[in-house]
C-alpha positions in Angstrom: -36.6 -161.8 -51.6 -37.5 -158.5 -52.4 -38.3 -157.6 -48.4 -34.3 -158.7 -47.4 -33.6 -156.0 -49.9 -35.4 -153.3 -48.4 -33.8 -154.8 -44.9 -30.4 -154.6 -46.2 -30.8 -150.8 -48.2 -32.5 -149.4 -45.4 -30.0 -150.7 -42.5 -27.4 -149.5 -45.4 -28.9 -145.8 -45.2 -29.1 -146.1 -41.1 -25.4 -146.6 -41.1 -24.3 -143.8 -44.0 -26.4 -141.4 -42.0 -24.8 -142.3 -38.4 -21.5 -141.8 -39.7 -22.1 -138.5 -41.9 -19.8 -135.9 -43.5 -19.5 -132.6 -44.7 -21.3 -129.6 -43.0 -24.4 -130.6 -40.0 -27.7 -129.4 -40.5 -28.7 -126.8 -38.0 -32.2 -125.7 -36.7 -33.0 -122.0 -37.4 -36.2 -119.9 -37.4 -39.3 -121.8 -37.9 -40.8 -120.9 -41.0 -44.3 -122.0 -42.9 -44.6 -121.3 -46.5 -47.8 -122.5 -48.9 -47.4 -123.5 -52.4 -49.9 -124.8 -55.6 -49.6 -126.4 -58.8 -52.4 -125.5 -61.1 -54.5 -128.1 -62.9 -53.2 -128.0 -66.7 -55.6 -130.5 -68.6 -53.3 -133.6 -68.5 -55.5 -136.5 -67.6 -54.2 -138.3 -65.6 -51.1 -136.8 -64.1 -48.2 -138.8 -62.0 -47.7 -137.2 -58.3 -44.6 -137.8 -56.7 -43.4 -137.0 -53.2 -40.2 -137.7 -51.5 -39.8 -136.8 -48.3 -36.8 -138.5 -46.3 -37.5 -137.5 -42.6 -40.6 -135.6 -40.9 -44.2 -135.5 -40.7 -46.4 -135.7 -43.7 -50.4 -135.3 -44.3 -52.3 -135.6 -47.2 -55.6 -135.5 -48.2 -58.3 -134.7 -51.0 -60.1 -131.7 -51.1 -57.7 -129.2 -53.2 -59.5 -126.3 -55.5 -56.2 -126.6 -57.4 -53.8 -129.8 -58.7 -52.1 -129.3 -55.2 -52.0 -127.1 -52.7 -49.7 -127.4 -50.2 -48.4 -126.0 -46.4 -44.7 -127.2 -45.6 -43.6 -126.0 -41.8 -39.4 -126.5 -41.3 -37.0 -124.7 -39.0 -33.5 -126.5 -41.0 -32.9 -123.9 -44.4 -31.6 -126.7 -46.3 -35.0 -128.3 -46.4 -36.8 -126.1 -48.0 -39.3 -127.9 -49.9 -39.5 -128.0 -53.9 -42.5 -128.4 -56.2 -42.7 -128.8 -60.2 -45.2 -129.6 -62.4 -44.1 -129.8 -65.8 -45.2 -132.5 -68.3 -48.1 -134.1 -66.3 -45.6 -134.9 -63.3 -45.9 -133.2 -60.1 -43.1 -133.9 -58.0 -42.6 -132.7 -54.6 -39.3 -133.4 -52.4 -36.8 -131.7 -50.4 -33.0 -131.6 -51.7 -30.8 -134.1 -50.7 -29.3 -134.0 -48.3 -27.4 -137.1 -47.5 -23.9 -135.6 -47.5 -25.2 -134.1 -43.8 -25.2 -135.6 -40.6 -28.7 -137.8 -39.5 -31.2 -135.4 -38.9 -32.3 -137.0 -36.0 -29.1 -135.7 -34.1 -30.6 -132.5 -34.5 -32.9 -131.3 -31.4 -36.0 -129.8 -32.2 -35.6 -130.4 -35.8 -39.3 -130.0 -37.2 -40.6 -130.7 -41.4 -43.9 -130.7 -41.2 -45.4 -131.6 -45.1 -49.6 -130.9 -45.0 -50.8 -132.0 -49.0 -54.1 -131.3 -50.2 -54.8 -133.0 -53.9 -57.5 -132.4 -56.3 -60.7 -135.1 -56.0 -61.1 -135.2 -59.1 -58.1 -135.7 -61.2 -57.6 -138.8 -62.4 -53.3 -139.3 -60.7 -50.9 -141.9 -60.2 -49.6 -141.6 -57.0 -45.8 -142.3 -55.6 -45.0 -141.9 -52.1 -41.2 -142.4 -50.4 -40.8 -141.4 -47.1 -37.9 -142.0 -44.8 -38.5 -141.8 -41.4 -41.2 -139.9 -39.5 -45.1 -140.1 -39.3 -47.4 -140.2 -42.0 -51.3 -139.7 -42.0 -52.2 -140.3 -45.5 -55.9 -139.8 -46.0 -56.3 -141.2 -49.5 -60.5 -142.5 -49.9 -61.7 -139.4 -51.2 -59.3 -139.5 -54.3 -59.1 -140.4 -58.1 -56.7 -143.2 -57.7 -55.1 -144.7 -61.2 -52.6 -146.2 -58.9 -50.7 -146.2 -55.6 -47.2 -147.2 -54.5 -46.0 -146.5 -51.0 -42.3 -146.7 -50.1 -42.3 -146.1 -46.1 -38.8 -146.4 -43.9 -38.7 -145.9 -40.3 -42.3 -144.4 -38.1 -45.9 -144.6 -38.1 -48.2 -144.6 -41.3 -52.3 -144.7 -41.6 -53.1 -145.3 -45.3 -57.0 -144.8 -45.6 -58.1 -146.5 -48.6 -61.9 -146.9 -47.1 -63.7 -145.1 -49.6 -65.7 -145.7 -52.6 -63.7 -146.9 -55.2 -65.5 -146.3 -58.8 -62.3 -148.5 -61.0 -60.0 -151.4 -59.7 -57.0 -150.3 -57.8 -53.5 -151.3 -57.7 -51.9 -150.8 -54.6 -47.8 -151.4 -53.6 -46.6 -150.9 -50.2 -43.4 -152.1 -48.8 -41.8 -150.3 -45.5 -38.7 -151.3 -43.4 -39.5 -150.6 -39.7 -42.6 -149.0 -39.4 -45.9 -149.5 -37.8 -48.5 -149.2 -40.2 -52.4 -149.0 -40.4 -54.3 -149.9 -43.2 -57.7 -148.9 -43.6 -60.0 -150.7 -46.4 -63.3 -150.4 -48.0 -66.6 -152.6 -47.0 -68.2 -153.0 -49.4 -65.5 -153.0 -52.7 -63.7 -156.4 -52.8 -60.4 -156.7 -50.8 -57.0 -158.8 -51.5 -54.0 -157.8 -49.1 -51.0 -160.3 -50.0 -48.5 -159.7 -47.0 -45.2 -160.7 -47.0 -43.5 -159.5 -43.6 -39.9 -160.7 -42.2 -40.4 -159.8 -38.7 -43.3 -158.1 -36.7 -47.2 -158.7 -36.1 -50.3 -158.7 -38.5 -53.6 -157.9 -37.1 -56.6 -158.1 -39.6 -59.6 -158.2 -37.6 -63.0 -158.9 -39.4 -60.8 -160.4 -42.8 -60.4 -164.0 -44.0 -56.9 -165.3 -44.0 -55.8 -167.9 -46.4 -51.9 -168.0 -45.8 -50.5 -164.9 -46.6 -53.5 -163.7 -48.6 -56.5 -161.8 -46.6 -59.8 -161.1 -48.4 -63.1 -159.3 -47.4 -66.8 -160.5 -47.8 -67.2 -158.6 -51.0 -64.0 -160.1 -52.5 -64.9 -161.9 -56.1 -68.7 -160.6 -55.2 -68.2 -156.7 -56.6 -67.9 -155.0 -59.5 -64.6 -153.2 -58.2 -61.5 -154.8 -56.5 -59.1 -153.4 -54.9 -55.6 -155.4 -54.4 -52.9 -154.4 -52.4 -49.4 -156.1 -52.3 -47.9 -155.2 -48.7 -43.8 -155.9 -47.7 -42.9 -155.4 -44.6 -39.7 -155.2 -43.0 -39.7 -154.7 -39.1 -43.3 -153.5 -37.2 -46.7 -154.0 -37.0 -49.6 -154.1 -39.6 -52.6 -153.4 -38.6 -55.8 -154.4 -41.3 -58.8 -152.3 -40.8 -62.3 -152.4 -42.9 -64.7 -149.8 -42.8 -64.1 -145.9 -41.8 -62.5 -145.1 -38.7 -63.3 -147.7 -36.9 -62.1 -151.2 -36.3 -64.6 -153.9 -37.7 -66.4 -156.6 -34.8 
């Protein structure tokens, strides 16, 4: 099964990072620096961020493609962004040839994203470990696949949606809170090894949970959820838990 996989890969990483080699990472200065990619016509354009440990936000709202804050006090993670063929990809060097990061006290990276509304984008998210706050209603969604390791993830998907979605999300140990739109029709298929699923004010049917507007509206949304180790938590509506 395609969730033991993610079990075994990410208890694989654990372990290579644990044992480490070659020089340690060390905390220096803290230092914020802003970066942008420019819209260039491309309809629709792939966005893809890596990130393998800190915090991450993102959210709509940009004047520009992206337009981004990253805050870090290690050198070596100094953040890198290119936009070249209709790809924006944004990611940090790797750096697995360190020791774990989280031997490092007072290690901060600190990712804040701001994409354009209105540009159509497939979107790609791998994250490590750390917290992520990904505030995605507001955006022009072709499609969505989450990759999430080790923390604590909010994926807002309560907005409007004008076109079916796609959604993939698989995570290893996290604790993750998905929220989903009233009034667009709703399919969650969940598969989860270990850990708790809440989905308060959804109908459950085995492993599948649906809203009231599933096979009603014009617009579905479907999201295919693996989960390692954690809890899921299935929200409707906007910030706020449904009765």
């Amino acid at each position: 099964m395609k969730t033991n996989k993610l079990l075994i890969a990410f208890v694989l990483v654990a372990a290579l990072l644990l044992a480490g080699c070659g020089s340690r990472l060390r905390v220096g200065a803290l230092r914020t620096e802003s970066q942008s990619a420019e819209m260039d016509g491309s309809n629709p354009v792939k966005v893809e961020v890596d990130l393998g440990a800190g915090d991450l936000q993102l959210v709509g709202g940009a004047n520009k493609l992206m337009e981004a804050d990253f805050t870090y006090n290690v050198a070596e993670l100094k953040p890198e962004l290119e936009f070249t063929d209709g790809t924006l990809v944004v990611q940090h060097p790797d750096v697995r040839g360190y020791r774990s990061l989280q031997d490092i006290r007072d290690f901060r990276n600190e990712w804040d994203l701001r994409l354009n509304n209105d540009v159509p984008m497939n979107l790609s998210l791998d994250m490590g470990a750390g917290t992520s706050d990904l505030q995605l209603a507001g955006l022009s969604l072709t499609g969505l696949d989450i990759i999430l390791g080790a923390g604590k993830s909010t994926v807002d998907l309560s907005g409007g949606l004008t076109r079916d979605l796609d959604v993939t999300i698989s995570t290893g140990a996290a604790s993750i809170t998905v929220r989903l739109p009233r009034d667009v029709g709703v399919r969650v298929e969940v598969e989860a090894a270990l850990g708790t699923i809440d989905a308060p004010g959804l109908k459950q049917d085995g492993y599948v949970y649906t809203n009231a507007a599933y096979g009603v509206s014009d617009v579905t949304l479907q999201v295919s959820l693996e989960a390692g180790i954690g809890q899921i938590i299935l929200v409707t509506g906007e910030g706020q838990q449904a009765q």
